[in-house]
C-alpha positions as CSV (number, residue, x, y, z in Angstrom):
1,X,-33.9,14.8,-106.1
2,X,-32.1,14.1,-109.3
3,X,-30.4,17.2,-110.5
4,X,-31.7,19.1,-114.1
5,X,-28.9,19.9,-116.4
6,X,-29.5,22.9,-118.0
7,X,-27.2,24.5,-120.4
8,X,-27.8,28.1,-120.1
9,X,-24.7,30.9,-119.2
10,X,-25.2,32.4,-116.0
11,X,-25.6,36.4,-116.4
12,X,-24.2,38.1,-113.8
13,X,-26.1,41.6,-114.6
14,X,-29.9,39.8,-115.2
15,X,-31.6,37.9,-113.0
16,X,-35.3,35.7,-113.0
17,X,-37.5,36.8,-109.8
18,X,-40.0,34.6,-109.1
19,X,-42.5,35.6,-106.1
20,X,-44.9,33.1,-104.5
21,X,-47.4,32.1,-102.7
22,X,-49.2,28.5,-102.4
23,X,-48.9,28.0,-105.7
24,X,-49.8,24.7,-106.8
25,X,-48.4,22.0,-108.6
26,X,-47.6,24.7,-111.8
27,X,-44.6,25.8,-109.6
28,X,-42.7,23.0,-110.6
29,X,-43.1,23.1,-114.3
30,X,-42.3,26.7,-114.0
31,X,-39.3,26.4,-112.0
32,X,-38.0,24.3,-114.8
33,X,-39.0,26.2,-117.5
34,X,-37.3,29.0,-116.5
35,X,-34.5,27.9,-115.6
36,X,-34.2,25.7,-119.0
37,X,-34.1,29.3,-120.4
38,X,-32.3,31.3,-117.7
39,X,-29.1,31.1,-114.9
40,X,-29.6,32.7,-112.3
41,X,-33.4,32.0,-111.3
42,X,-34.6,32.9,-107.8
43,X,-37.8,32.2,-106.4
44,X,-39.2,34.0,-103.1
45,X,-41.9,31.8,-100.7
46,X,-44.0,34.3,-99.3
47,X,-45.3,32.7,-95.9
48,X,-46.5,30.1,-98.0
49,X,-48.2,27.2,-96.0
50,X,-48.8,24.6,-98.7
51,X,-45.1,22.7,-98.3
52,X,-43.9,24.3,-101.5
53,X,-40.8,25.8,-99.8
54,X,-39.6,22.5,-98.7
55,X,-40.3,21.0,-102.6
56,X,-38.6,24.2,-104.1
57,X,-35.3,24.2,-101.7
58,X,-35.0,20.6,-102.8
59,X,-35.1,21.9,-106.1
60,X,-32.2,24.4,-104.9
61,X,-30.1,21.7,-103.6
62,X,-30.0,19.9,-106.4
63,X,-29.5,23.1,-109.0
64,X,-26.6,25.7,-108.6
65,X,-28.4,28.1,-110.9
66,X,-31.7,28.0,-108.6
67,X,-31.8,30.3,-105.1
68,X,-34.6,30.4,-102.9
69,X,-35.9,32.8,-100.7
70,X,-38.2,32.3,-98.1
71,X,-40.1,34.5,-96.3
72,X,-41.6,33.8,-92.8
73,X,-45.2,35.2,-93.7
74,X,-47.1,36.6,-96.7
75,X,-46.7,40.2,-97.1
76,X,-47.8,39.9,-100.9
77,X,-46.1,40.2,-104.3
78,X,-44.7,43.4,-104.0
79,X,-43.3,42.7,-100.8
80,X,-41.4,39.4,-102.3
81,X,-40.3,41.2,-104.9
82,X,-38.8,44.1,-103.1
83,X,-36.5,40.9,-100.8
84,X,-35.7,39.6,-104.1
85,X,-34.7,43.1,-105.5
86,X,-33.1,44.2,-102.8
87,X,-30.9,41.0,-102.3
88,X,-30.3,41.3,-106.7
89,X,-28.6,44.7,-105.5
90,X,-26.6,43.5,-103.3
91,X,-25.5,40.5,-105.6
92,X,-24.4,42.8,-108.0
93,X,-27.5,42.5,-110.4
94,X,-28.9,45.3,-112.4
95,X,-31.8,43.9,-114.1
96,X,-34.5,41.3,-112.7
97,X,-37.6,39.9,-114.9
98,X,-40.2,39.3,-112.7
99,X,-42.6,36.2,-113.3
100,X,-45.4,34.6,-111.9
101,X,-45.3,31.1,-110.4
102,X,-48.5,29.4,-111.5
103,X,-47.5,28.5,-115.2
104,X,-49.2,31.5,-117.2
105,X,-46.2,33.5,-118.2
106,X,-44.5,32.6,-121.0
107,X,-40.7,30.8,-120.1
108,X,-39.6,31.3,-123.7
109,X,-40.3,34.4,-123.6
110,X,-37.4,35.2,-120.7
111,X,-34.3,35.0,-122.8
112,X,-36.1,37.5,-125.7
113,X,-36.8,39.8,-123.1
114,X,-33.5,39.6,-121.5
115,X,-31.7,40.5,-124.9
116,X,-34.3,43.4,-125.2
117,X,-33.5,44.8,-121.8
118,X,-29.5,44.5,-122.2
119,X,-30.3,46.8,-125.9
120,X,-31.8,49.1,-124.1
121,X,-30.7,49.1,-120.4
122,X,-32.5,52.1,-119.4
123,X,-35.6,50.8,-120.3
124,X,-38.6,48.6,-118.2
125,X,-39.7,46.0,-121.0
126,X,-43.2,45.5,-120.4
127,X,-45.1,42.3,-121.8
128,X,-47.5,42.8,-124.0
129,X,-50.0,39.6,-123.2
130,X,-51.4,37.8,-125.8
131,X,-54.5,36.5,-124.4
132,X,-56.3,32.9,-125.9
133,X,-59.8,31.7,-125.2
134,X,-58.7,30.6,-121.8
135,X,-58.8,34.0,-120.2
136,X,-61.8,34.9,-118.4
137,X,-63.9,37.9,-120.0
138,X,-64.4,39.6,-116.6
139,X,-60.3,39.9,-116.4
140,X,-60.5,41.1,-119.6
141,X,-63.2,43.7,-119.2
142,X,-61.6,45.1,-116.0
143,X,-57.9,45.5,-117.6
144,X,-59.1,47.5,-120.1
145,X,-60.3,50.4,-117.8
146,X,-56.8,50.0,-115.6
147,X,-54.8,50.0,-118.8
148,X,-56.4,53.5,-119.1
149,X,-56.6,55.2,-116.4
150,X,-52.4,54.0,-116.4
151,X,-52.6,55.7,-119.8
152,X,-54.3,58.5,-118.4
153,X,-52.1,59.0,-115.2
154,X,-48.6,58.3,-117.5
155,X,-49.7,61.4,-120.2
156,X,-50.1,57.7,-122.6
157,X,-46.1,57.3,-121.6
158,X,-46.3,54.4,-123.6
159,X,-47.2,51.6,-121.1
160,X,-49.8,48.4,-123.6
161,X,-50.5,46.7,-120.3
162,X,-50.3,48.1,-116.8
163,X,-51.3,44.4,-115.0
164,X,-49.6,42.0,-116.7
165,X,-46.3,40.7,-114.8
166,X,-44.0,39.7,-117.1
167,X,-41.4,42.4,-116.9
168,X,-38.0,43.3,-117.1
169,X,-37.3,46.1,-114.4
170,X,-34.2,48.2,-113.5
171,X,-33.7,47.3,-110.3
172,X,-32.1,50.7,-108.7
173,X,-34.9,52.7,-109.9
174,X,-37.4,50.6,-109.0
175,X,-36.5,49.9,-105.8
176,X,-36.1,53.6,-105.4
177,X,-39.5,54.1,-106.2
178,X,-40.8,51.7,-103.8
179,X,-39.2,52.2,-100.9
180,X,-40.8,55.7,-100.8
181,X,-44.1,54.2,-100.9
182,X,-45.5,52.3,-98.1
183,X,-47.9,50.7,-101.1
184,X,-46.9,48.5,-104.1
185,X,-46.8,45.4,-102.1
186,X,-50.0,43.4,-103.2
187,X,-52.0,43.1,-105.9
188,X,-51.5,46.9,-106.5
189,X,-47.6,46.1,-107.6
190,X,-47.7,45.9,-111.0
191,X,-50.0,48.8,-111.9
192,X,-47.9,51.2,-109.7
193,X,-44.5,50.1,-110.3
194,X,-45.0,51.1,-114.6
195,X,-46.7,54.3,-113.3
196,X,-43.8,55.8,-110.6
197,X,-41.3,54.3,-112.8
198,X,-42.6,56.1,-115.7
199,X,-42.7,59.6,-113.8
200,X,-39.0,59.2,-112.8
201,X,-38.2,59.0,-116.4
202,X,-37.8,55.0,-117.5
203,X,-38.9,54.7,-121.1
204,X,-41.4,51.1,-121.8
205,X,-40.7,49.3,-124.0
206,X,-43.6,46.7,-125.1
207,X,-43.3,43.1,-126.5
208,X,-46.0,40.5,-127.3
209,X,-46.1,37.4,-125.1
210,X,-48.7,34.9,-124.6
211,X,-50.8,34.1,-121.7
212,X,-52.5,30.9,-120.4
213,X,-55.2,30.8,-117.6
214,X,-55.4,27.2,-116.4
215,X,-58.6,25.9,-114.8
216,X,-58.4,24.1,-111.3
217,X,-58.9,20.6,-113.1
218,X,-55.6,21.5,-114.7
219,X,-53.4,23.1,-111.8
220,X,-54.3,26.2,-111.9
221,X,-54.0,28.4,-109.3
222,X,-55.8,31.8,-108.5
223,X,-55.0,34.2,-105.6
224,X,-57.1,37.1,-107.1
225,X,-60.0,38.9,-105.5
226,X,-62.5,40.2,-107.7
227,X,-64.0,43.0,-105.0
228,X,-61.4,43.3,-102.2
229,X,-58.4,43.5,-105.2
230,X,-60.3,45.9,-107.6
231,X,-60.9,48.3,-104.6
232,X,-57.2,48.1,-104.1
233,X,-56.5,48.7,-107.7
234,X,-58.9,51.8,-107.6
235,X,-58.2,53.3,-104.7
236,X,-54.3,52.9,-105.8
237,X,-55.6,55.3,-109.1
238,X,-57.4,57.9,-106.9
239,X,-54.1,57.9,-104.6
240,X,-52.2,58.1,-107.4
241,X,-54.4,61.2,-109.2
242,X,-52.6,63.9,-107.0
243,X,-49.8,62.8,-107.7
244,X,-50.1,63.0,-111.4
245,X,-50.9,66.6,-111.0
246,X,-48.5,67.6,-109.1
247,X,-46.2,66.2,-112.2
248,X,-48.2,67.2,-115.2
249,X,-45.7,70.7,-116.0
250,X,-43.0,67.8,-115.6
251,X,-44.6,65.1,-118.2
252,X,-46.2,67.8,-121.0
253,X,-42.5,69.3,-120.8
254,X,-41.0,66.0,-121.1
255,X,-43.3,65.1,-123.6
256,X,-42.6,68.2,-125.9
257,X,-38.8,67.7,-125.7
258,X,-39.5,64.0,-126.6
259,X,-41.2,65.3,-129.7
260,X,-39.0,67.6,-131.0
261,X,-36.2,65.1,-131.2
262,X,-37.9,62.8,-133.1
């Protein structure tokens, strides 16, 4: 495979994580994308079983700046990411932005975010998505009740969008937070991550990116579950309801001190 040239300095304290899982032909373009924006990319197969591991360590062969992970079986998003993370720690990373692989996250988005999280290192910067006529209205409808029950179980900590992917996470505190939960590995990642990330303290910061849903006829590719992932995502919320009480002294207190600084 001839080799990209992309001409991008490599960060030795950020990182792109990309999880995924039979993705389609998107995974390509995305690959690219990212890495025309980004050095170091890495991109976890999990278990999959469509020969896209082979195509992407081709990929790797041929680019310095791209790593790939592969898993021997599909444990789910969370799951990837938590390799990914753990493997960022032990490279010496601090921050990873975690993407999707099937085209609908926004690659120029990456270095923006980047800059945003080395401002404010502390910080998880959250993506804000800016949705076009291509997302379906069932998605849409169905966000806005997690969105606020995430408001809800954060004391409205400040979180715009608790599914959306696009994110720049500190990776200690994240992986922290996960390995003392035997959950966060599927679909319920994303919601749970901003919520125990924003109990231990990590400030969100939100910035507007666009979002593209592709149809079949044009690549796209959809691992999502109306029933069997909604029950995950609200039985995640109900799990997550103790928990909220047990910290709601914490959060009004934190909340108060917050105020009377500003």
């Amino acid at each position: 495979m001839k080799s990209d040239t992309f001409q991008v300095t490599p960060s030795d304290t950020h990182l792109v994580l990309i999880p995924s899982f039979n993705p389609g032909g998107k995974v390509r373009d995305t690959v690219r994308g990212a890495r025309a924006h980004w050095d170091p990319v890495w991109i976890i197969v999990d278990g999959s079983t469509d020969g896209s591991a082979a195509v992407l360590e081709e990929m790797g062969r041929a680019d310095p700046g791209l790593r790939v992970l592969v898993r021997a079986t599909n444990g789910g998003k969370g799951a990837a990411l938590l390799d990914g993370l753990r493997e960022a720690l032990r490279a010496g990373f601090t921050h990873a932005l975690a993407m999707d692989s099937d085209g609908q996250h926004p690659v120029e988005c990456i270095a923006p975010f980047m800059a945003a999280s080395r401002a404010a290192p502390e910080a998880m910067i959250l993506g804000d998505p800016v949705f076009d006529a291509s997302a379906p209205r069932i998605r849409l409808r169905g966000r806005r009740i997690a969105n606020w029950a995430t408001n809800l179980e954060t004391l409205w900590g400040g979180i715009h969008d608790t599914l959306f992917g696009f994110r720049v996470y500190p990776i200690a505190p994240l992986i922290a937070v996960m390995e003392k939960s035997r959950w966060m590995r599927r679909f319920d990642f994303d919601a749970e991550a901003v919520v125990r990330l924003s109990w231990r303290g990590v400030p969100a910061v939100n910035l507007p990116a666009p979002v593209r849903y592709f149809s079949a006829e044009a690549g796209g590719v959809s691992h999502f579950n109306y029933w069997r992932d909604n029950v995950l995502l609200t039985s995640m919320y109900l799990r997550l309801l103790l928990g909220f009480a047990l910290r709601l002294p914490l959060l009004i207190a934190r909340r108060r001190r917050a105020r009377a600084l500003v």
